[in-house]
C-alpha positions as MATLAB code, in Angstrom:
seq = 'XXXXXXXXXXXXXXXXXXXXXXXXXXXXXXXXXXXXXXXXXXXXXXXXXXXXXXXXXXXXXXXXXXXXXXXXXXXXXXXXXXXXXXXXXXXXXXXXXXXXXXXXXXXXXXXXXXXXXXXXXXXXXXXXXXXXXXXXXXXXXXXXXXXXXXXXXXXXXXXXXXXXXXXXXXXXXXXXXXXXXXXXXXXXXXXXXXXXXXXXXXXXXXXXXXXXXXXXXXXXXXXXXXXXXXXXXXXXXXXXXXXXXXXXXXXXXXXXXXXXXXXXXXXXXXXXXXXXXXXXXXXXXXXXXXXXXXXXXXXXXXX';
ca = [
       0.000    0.000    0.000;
       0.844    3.216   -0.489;
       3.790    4.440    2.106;
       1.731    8.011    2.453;
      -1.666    6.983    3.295;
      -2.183    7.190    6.943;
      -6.041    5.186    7.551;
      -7.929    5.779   10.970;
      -7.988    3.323   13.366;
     -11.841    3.205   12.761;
     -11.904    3.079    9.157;
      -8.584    1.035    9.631;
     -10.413   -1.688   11.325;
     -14.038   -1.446    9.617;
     -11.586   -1.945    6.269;
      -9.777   -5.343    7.739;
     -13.239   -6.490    9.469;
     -15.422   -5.764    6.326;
     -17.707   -3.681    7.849;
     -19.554   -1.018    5.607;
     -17.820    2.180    4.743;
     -18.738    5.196    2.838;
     -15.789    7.614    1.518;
     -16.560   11.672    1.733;
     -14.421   13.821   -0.413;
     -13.112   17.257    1.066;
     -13.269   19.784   -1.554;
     -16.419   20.679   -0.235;
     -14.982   21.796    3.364;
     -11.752   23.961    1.328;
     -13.647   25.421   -2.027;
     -17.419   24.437   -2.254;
     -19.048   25.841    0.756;
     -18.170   28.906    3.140;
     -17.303   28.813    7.129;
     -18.474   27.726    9.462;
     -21.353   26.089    6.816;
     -18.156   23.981    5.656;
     -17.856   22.263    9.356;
     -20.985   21.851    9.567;
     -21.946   20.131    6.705;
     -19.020   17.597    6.943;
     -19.758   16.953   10.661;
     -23.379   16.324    9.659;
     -22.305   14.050    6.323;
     -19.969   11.823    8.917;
     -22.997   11.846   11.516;
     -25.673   10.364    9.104;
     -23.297    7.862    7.494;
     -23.014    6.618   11.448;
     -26.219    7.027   12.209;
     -27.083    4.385    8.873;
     -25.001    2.205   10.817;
     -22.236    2.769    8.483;
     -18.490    4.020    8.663;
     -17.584    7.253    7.330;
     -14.316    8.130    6.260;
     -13.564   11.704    5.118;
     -10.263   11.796    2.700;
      -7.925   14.673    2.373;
      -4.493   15.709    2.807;
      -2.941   17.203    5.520;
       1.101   17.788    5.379;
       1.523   16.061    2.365;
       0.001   12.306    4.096;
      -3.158   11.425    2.129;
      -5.625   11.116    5.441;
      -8.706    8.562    4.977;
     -10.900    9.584    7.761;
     -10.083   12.934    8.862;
     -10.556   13.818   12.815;
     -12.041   17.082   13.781;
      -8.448   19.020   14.441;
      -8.380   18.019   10.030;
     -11.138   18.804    9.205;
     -11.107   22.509   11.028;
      -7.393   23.227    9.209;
      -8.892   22.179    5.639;
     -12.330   24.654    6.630;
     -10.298   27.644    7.849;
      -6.801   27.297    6.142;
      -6.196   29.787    3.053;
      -3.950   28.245    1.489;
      -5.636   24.459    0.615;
      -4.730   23.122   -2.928;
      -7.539   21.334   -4.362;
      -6.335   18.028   -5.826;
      -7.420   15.833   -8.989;
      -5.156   13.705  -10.477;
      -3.002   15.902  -12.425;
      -1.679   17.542   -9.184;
      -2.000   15.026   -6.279;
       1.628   14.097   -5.980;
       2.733   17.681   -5.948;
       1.174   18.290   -2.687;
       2.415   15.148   -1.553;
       5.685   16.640   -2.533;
       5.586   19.873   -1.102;
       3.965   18.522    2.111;
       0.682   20.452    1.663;
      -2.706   20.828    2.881;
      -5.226   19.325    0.243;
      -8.586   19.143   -0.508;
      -9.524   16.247   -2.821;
     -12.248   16.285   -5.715;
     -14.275   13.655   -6.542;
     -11.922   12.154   -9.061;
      -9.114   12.040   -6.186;
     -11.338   10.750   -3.036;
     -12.803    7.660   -5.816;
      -8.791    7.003   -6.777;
      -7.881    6.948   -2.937;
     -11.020    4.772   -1.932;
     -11.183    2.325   -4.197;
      -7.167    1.583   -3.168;
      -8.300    0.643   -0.078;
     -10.799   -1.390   -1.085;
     -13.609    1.241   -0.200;
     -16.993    0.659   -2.300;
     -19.443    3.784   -1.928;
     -18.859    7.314   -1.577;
     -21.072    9.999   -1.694;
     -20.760   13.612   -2.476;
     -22.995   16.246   -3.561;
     -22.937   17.001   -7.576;
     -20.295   15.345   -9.225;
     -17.953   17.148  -12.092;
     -18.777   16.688  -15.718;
     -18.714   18.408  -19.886;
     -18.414   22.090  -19.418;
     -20.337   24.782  -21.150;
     -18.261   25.282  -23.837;
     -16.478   22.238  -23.854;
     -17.149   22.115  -27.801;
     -14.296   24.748  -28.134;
     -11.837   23.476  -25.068;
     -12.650   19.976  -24.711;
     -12.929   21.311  -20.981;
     -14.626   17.967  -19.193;
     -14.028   17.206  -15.852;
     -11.490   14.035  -15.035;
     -14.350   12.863  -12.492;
     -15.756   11.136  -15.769;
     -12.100    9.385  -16.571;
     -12.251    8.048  -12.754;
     -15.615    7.044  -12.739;
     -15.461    4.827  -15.644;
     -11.644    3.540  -14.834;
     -12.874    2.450  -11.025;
     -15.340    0.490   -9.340;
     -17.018    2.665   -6.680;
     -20.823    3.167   -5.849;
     -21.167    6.590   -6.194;
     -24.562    8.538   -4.634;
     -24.752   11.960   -5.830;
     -27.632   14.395   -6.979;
     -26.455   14.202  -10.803;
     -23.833   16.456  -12.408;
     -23.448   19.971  -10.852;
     -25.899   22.819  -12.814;
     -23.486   24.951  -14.176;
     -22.487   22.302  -16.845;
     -23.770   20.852  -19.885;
     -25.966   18.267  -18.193;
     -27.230   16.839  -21.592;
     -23.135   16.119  -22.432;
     -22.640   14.892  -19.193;
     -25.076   12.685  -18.991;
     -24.573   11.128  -22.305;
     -20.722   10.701  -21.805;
     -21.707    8.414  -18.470;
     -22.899    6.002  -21.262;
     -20.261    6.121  -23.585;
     -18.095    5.301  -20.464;
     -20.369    2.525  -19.555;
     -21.242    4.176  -16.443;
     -24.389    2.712  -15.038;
     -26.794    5.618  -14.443;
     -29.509    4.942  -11.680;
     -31.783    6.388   -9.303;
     -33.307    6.349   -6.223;
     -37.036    6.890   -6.530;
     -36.902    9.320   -9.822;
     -37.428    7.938  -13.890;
     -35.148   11.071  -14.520;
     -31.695   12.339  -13.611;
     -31.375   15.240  -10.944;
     -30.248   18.823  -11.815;
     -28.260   19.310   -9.018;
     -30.293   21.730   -7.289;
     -33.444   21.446   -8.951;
     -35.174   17.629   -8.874;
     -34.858   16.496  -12.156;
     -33.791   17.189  -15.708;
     -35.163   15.972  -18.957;
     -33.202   12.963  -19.018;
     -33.820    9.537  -18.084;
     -32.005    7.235  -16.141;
     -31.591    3.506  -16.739;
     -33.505    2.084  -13.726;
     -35.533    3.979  -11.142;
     -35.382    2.152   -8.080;
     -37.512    2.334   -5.199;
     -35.970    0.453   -2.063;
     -33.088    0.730   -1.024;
     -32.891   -3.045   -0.668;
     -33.590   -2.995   -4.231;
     -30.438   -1.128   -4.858;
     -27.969   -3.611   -2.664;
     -29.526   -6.585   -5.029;
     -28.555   -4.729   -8.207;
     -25.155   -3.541   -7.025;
     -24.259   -7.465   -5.927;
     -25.204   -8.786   -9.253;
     -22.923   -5.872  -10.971;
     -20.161   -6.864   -8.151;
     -20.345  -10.835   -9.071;
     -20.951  -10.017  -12.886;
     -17.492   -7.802  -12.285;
     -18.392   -4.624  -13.892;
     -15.152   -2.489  -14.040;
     -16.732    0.746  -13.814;
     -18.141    2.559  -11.224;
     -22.493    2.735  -10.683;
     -23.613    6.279  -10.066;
     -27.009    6.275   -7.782;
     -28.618    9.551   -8.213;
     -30.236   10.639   -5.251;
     -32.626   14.210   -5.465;
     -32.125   17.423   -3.479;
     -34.292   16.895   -0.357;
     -37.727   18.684   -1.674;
     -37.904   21.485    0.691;
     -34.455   22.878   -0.610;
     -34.904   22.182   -4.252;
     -35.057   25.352   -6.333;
     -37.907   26.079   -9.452;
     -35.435   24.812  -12.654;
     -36.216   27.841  -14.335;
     -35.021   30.194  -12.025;
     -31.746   28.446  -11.661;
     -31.170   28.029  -15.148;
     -31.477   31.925  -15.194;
     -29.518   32.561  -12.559;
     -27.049   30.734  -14.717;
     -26.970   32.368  -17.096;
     -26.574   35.782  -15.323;
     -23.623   34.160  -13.457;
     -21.942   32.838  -17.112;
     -22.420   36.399  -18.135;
     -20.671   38.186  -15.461;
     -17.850   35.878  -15.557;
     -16.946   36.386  -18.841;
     -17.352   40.403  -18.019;
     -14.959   40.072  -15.330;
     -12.629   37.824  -17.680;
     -12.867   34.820  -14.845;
     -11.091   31.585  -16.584;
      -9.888   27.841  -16.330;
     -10.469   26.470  -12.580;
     -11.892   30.109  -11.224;
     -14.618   29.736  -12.835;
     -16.758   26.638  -10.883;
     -16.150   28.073   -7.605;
     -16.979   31.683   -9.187;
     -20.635   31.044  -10.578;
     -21.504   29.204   -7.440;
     -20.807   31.782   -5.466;
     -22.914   34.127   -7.985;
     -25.543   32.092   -7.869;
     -25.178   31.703   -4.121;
     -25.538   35.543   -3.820;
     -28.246   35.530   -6.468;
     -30.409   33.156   -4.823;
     -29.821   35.363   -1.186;
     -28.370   31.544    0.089;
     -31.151   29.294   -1.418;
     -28.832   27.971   -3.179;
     -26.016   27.058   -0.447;
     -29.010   25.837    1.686;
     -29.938   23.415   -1.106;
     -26.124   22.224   -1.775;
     -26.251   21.154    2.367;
     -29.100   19.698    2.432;
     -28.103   17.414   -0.772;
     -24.754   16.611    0.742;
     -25.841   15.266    3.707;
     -28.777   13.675    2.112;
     -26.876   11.656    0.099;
     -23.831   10.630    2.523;
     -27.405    9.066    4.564;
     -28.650    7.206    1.815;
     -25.260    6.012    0.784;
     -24.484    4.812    4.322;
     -27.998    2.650    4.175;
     -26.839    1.152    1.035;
     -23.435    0.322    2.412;
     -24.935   -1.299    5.454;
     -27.725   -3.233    3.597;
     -25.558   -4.033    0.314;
     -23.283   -5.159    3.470;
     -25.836   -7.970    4.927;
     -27.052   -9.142    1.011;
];
């Protein structure tokens, strides 16, 4: 195993004893959302994972050592810190270099997990085709990961900002198994559901564990992404979002905002836009998911 990875006695023993485990990526606590909501939604992720009866175990990387299950000293120096680089896996081994702080993406905390022989994770909106992505073949290398590893992965679709209709059709030229739990249609991030339709809508989460075993003994080589909607008291109108958008698109090409700014930019537009509907919504789907993904550990766990 990898000399760097340092594995929490918890995790480190729910690993050897096989118990059910559920990775949580930290670019959510660095870049996605703002303190002290950062803390708070982490804490609450690891807290419904446990209360599934489930393991959580946060990655991320503090002094260069990739952590897998970060304690609460961690997780407050990746929330507060300024100076957090936000990892794929282009850049990992630099911080491991330079003996950084780190936040890892999605693409990063799948890599990591799946090393360790961890099968679900779950994080909020996973990363996808760009706008644009027509003219800089800008697409996220969460796709590459997903369909090079075999993870369980609960998220509420592809993040809003991108080209959802790309995204979604890439998953299938990957061979990326696109489900959902209890919705025909893929979720917009923070709205409920786009135009497109999933492969199987399924409605118990017993259900789910059956289907994931027969992909586990049939040996499928990529990873199964379980879409899972933004909790309906959170979820914003589609059309408003799509609007709000396209105001944010607008005003970052105004302000000249390029390459990796630009993510973190519009959702902090949109953020303002929506006077925090919006950063309400992304909590609520975080945790949402890291609950339903710890049910589906535990019962894919006893199948």
């Amino acid at each position: 195993m990898f000399s760097k990875f340092k594995i929490d006695p918890k995790v480190s023993n729910a690993i050897n004893e096989g118990k059910p485990l559920v990775a949580l990526e930290s670019t959510l606590i660095s870049h996605g959302l703002p303190y002290p909501e950062n803390i708070k939604v982490a804490n609450d992720s690891i807290k419904a994972v446990e209360e599934s009866g489930s393991v959580a175990a946060t990655i991320g990387i503090i002094n260069g050592e990739i952590k897998i299950g970060l304690n609460d000293e961690e997780i407050n120096i990746l929330a507060t810190s300024t100076n957090i680089d936000k990892v794929s896996l282009h850049n990992i081994s630099l911080s491991i270099y330079e003996k950084k702080h780190a936040a890892t993406t999605v693409a990063t905390t799948i890599s990591i997990a799946s090393k360790v022989g961890i099968n679900f994770f779950a994080t909020g909106g996973i990363g996808g085709v760009h706008l644009g992505a027509e003219k800089n073949s800008d697409v996220s290398a969460d796709l590459t990961q997903l369909s090079r590893n075999k993870m369980f992965v609960i998220s509420s679709g592809a993040k809003s900002i991108l080209d959802l209709e790309k995204t979604f059709e890439k998953l299938e030229t990957f061979g990326i198994p696109r489900i959902a739990y209890n919705s025909d249609f893929m979720p917009g991030f923070w709205y409920e559901e786009t135009d497109f339709k999933v492969d199987k809508n399924f409605i118990s989460i017993n259900d789910i564990a059956n289907y994931l075993k027969i992909l586990e003994d049939y040996e499928h080589q990529s990873s199964v992404l379980i879409f899972n909607k933004v909790p309906k008291e959170k979820a914003i109108d589609k059309n408003i979002i799509q609007n709000w958008i396209k105001l944010s698109i607008d005003k970052a090409k105004q302000l000249n905002v390029t390459g990796k700014d630009v993510t973190p930019f519009l959702i902090s537009e949109i953020n303002s836009l929506s006077k925090n509907k919006s950063l309400e919504a992304n909590s609520a789907l975080i945790v949402n998911n890291a609950l339903l993904a710890g049910k589906i550990a535990k019962k894919f766990s006893l199948v």
